[in-house]
Residue, then its C-alpha position, 0 to 999 in steps of 0.5 A: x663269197x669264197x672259202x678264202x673269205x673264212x677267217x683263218x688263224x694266222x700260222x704266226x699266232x703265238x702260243x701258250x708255250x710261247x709266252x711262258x717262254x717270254x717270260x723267262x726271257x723277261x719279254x711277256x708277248x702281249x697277248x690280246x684280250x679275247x673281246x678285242x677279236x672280231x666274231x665270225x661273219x655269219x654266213x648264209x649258205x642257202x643264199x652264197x653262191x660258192x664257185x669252185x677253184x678248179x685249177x687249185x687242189x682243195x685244201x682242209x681247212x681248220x675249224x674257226x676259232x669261236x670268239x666265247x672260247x677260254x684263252x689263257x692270258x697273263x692276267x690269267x697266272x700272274x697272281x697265283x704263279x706269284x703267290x706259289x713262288x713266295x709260299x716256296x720262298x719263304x718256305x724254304x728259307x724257315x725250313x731249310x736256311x742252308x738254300x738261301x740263293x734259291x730263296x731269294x731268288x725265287x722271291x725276287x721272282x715272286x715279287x716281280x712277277x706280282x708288281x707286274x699283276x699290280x702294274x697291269x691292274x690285275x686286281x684292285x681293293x675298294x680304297x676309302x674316299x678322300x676329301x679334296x676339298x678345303x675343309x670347314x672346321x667349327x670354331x674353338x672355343x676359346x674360354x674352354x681352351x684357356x681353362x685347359x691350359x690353366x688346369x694342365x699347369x695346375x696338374x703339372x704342379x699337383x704332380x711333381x711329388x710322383x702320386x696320383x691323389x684325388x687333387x691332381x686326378x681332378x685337375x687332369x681330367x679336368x683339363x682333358x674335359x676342358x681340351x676336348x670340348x674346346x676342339x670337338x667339331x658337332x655334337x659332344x662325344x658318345x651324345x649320338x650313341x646315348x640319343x639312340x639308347x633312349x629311342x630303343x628305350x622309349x620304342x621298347x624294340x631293336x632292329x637287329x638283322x643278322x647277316x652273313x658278315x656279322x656270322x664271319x665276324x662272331x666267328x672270328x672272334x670266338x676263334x681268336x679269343x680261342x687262341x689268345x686264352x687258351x692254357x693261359x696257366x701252361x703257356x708260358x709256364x714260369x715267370x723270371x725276375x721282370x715278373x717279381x718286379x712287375x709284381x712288387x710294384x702292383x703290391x706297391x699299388x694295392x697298399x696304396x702307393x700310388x705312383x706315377x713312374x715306379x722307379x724300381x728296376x730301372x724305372x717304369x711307366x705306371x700304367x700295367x700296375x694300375x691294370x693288374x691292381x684292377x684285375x685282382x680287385x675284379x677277379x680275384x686272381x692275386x699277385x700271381x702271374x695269371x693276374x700279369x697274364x690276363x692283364x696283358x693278354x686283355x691288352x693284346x685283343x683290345x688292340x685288334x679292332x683297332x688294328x682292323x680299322x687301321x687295315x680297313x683304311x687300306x683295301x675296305x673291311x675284308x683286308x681289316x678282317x683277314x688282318x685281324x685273324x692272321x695277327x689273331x693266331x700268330x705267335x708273335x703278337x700271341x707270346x707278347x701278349x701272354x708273357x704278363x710284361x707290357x709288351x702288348x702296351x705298344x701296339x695296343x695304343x700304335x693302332x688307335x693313333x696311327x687310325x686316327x691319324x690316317x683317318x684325320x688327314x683323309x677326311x681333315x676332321x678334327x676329331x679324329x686328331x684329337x683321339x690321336x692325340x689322346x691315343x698318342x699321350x696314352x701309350x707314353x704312360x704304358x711301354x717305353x718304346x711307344x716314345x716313338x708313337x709322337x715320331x710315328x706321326x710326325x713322319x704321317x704328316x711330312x709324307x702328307x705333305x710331300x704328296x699332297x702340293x696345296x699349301x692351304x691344305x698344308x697350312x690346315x694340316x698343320x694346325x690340326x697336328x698341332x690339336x695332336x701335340x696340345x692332347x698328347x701333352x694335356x695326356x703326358x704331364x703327369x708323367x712329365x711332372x713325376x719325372x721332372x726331378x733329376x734323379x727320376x728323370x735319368x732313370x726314364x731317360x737311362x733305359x732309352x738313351x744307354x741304347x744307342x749310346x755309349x753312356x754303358x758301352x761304348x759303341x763298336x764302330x761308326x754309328x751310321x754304320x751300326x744304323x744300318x746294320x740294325x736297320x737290315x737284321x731288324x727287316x730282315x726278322x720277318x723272313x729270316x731271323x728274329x733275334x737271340x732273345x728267347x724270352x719273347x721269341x724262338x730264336x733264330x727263325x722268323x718270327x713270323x710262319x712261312x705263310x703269312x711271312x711270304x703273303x707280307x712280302x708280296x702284300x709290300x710289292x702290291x703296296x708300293x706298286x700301288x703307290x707309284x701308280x696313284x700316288x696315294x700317300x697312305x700306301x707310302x705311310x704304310x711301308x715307312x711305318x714300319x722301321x718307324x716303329x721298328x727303331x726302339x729295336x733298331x737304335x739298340x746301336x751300343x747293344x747290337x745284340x738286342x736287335x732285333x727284339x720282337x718286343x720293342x719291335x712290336x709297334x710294327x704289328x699292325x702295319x706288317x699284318x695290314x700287309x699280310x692281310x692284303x694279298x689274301x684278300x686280293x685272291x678270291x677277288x681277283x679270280x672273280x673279276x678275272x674268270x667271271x666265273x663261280x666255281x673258279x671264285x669258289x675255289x680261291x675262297x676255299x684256296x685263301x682260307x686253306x691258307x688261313x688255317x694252314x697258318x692257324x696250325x703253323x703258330x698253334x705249334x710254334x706257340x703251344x710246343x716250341x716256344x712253351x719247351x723252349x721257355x721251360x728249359x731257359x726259367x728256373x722251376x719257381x713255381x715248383x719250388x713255391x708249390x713244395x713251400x706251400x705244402x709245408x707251410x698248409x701243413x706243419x710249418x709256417x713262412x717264418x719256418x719256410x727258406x730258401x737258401x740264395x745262390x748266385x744264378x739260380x731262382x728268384x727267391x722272390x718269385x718262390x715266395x709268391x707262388x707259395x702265397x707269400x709274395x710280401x715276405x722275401x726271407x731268403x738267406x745267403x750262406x752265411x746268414x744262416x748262423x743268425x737262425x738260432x739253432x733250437x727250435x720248437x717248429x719244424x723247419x724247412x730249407x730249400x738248398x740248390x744242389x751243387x750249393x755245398x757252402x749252403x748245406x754245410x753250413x745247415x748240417x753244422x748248424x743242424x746235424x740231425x737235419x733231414x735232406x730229401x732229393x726233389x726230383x723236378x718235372x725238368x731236366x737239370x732243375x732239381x733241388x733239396x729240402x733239408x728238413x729240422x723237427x723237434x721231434x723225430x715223427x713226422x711222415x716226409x710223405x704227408x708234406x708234398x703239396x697237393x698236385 
């Protein structure tokens, strides 16, 4: 054997400088996997007799390349090249909108360049099995559906005078228990957990093993309950005029009124009222914004571990994980949830019916169709939008069907969505009663329909046209613009931060590449529902203006952070199929959750400083207003003796009143009603007037010209007000009459 017989590298070979310039030619050279390159033939030297070329000059051979050396390839950079360039992206268009081509350019790069990884099956997330097969489902039983039926009549009937009362409580549960053990498969629900509640009973021990899963989870937990309750009484700091009839309307709860549609304020749906009546009778709060707050903010961490079940369907339990923390500390789902309206209503009975859903037609078990159903009726009787929850899974099922071609499994399907549709009704009819008389049912309706239509205003050009128009501003708020409306948001920036915006996008492409290689209908599913729940905000066609609303939107939370959450997880776990190497694993754990705190501290400031200020500087100072009321009324006077005097555009009087304590009483007076107070007295009393009200003051120095007027200066800028004090007698110290702080 001769030195010829060595392998040689070929001069031809490209280099790594080669193939990144292909790519910016957008022709990758194929690189070959380094297992694919035959080894060295080994070579005994003591044995091979070498025999000399004399009549050639010996030339200096390179070193053999060994077959175990490291090679970067492109599965090598894909993903982290990609995910540099979203970061970039998205970084750019939040802090410096004015770039707008560059951004978008680099995220057409970005994305390209990770639906190539995903094509190329750089990755891959553990994906739940599917049955395939026909399903055999247990049999009805017919007298319990019959009962069902008989009692769901009843119940509309015993409703349609708009009360809740014992009777018409007893015929619904009564036909909801009838329902339920008319369609459940095996065992009745809850059974298996109490049959394993008597044997720790009966054994005296419980196996509890602790393992490094249930410390993550315990830790993530802690932090998000951290986060969603942390300064509940700053953040935000005032209420508005939602909030007085959100509480009047509790008011109306607590003396017994006990409706099913509350009309006042254009009509709403009753189920917050019921929530903060339960709240104040467990804790004590009163009618009090805190009482709104914990209301809803409970609502907002009810929806999470639903919202990881619904994620867990789409990468295994770390993508339900990582889903749930990053919607855990971001300000959106957060400012919803601490506003004290029924914002958080929507997504918190989305998760629970779109997991049912997905779960029911993966493994074609009727139960779980029947908790969509009943989460699906449920969340009809909380927040108006969550009228799009029964269309939600109506688009489940037609995308099911598309993609799976049985007509046996089609016809099943359907039977079961069908069990949906009798559950949601059999959860609904009291509603349905309730609002069956014409003057109620145009207020339940009015809300919805005068949105996309031109029964308030007329719409400003084509509908097709203004659909999609919305539809764009609408997707476009997670990147760029989440709206005008500053009550639930900062306008005009993206309502989601730069790191999980960029991670949702690139979540998108690895999604829908997904899809076009497996044809998995879930992944289809999981990127229309997004506009689906968006369109209580995109059909806003008379109003193009409230779109987007990251309220009416906020259905959209659980996919978008389903989204999000997969390309965090896909980090740490493709550098350890990739590398097969510990401390590379290593660093892209440390890399992702650098990335979930850098989040963490981008919404933290947009929660607790932005949007606080902001919010601060948009409401009317009620609360300090109600604080100097109280402190005259613990003191010298008395709510009969404490007023507000009205004036257009400025506070609630009603929200004064609560925040004084008085929250039953609203005895503002305009003006003009100020005469009527006769002008002796034997009790001090108190007007707050709105500075630049000169008819208001006026006419309280006619009236009363030995009055006292004081200047309060508020915390504020451009919120200050007067009180014009009236006593009986002249010795009385003004200091002894603020309110304690």
């Amino acid at each position: 054997m001769t030195l010829e017989d060595h392998p040689v590298p070929s001069e031809s070979e490209p280099t790594v400088l080669d193939w990144v310039k292909s790519l910016f030619k957008f022709k990758p050279i194929p690189i070959p996997d380094p297992k694919e390159i035959e080894s060295p033939v080994a070579i005994d030297y003591h044995r091979v007799e070498i025999t000399p070329v004399l009549d050639e000059p010996q030339v200096e051979r390179e070193p053999t390349i060994r077959s175990d050396a490291f090679r970067i390839s492109a599965k090598h950079l894909r993903l982290p090249v990609a995910l540099f360039w979203g970061f970039l992206a998205q970084f750019a268009l939040e802090t410096r909108p004015e770039n707008v081509t560059f951004a978008v350019v680099v995220y057409l790069l970005a994305g390209l360049l990770i639906g190539w990884a995903a094509w190329a099956g750089d990755f891959s997330l553990p994906l739940p099995v599917s049955v395939e097969d026909e399903s055999q489902h247990g049999q009805l039983r017919v007298p319990y559906l019959g009962a069902g039926t008989v009692l769901m009549f009843l119940t509309f009937i015993a409703s349609r005078q708009n009360q809740f009362n014992m009777f018409n409580l007893f015929l619904w549960i009564g036909s909801l228990t009838c329902f339920l053990i008319a369609f459940w498969e095996g065992d009745p629900p809850f059974r298996g957990l109490w049959d394993r509640v008597k044997v720790i009973w009966r054994d005296k021990k419980m196996d509890i093993q602790i393992k490094p899963w249930h410390i993550l989870v315990t830790a993530s937990i802690i932090l998000i309950v951290i986060f969603r309750t942390t300064k509940i009484e700053q953040v935000p700091y005032e209420m508005w005029s939602d909030h007085a009839e959100k509480l009047w309307d509790v008011i109306d709860v607590m003396d017994g009124n006990y409706s099913i549609f509350f009309p006042r304020n254009t009509g709403r749906e009753a189920l917050q009222f019921y929530m903060a009546a339960a709240v104040i009778k467990l804790f004590n709060t009163g009618i009090s914004f805190n009482t709104l707050k914990i209301t809803t903010i409970l609502a907002g961490l009810l929806t999470l571990p639903y919202l990881y079940l619904f994620a867990r369907e789409f990468g295994g339990r770390y993508v339900g994980l990582a889903a749930v923390l990053l919607a855990g500390v971001a300000y959106w789902p957060n400012v919803i949830s601490r506003l004290g309206l029924r914002f958080p209503l929507y997504p918190l009975f989305v998760a629970p019916a779109m997991y049912y859903l997905v779960r029911g037609l993966r493994l074609k078990r009727r139960n779980d169709f029947i908790l969509c159903g009943f989460a699906t009726g449920l969340g009809l009787h909380g927040y108006s939008p969550a009228r799009v929850i029964p269309f939600a899974v109506l688009v489940g099922a037609l995308i099911y069907f598309a993609c799976k071609a049985s007509k046996t499994r089609q016809r099943e399907t359907f039977t079961l969505l069908l069990i949906i549709g009798v559950i949601t009704l059999a959860v609904f009819i009291p509603l349905l009663a309730a609002v069956s008389h014409p003057g109620l049912m145009e207020l339940y309706l009015d809300r919805m329909v005068s949105r996309f239509s031109s029964t308030e205003q007329p719409l400003s050009d084509s509908p097709l046209k203004l659909l999609l128009g919305n539809l764009w501003r609408g997707l476009r708020m997670f990147a760029w613009d989440d709206g005008e409306i500053w009550v639930v948001s900062i306008p005009y920036r993206p309502v989601l931060d730069w790191v999980t915006g960029a991670l949702f996008h690139l979540g998108v492409v690895i999604v829908f590449v997904r899809f076009l290689r497996t044809r998995r209908w879930q992944d289809l599913f999981l990127l229309v529902l997004i506009p689906v729940l968006m369109l209580p905000s995109i059909l806003a066609l008379a109003f193009p203006g409230e779109n987007p609303a990251p309220n009416r939107a906020s259905g959209a939370i659980i996919p978008v952070f389903t989204l999000a959450a997969i390309p965090l997880v896909l980090l740490p776990k493709w550098a350890k199929e990739v590398f097969k190497n510990k401390i590379v694993h290593a660093i892209a754990i440390s890399s992702a959750v650098s990335l979930f705190l850098i989040s963490t501290v981008l919404n933290y400031n947009l929660v607790f400083n932005e949007f606080v200020d902001q919010h601060r500087q948009n409401t009317w100072n009620a609360s300090e207003i109600g604080a100097v009321m109280r402190g005259f009324v613990e003191t010298i006077g008395s709510y009969e003796t404490a007023r507000l005097v009205r004036k257009a555009h400025w506070v609630d009087t009603r929200l004064v009143k609560i925040h004084a304590g008085d929250p039953r009483n609203d005895n503002a007076l305009w003006p003009e009603e100020l005469a009527a107070i006769p002008p002796e007295i034997d009790k001090p009393l108190l007007f707050i007037v709105k500075p630049d009200d000169e008819q208001g003051l006026l006419e309280l120095q006619e009236l009363y010209p030995y009055g006292v007027v004081r200047f309060e200066k508020s915390e504020v800028n451009g919120r200050d007000f007067l009180l014009y004090y009236v006593f009986p007698q002249e010795s009385i110290d003004l200091d002894s009459l603020k309110p304690e702080p």
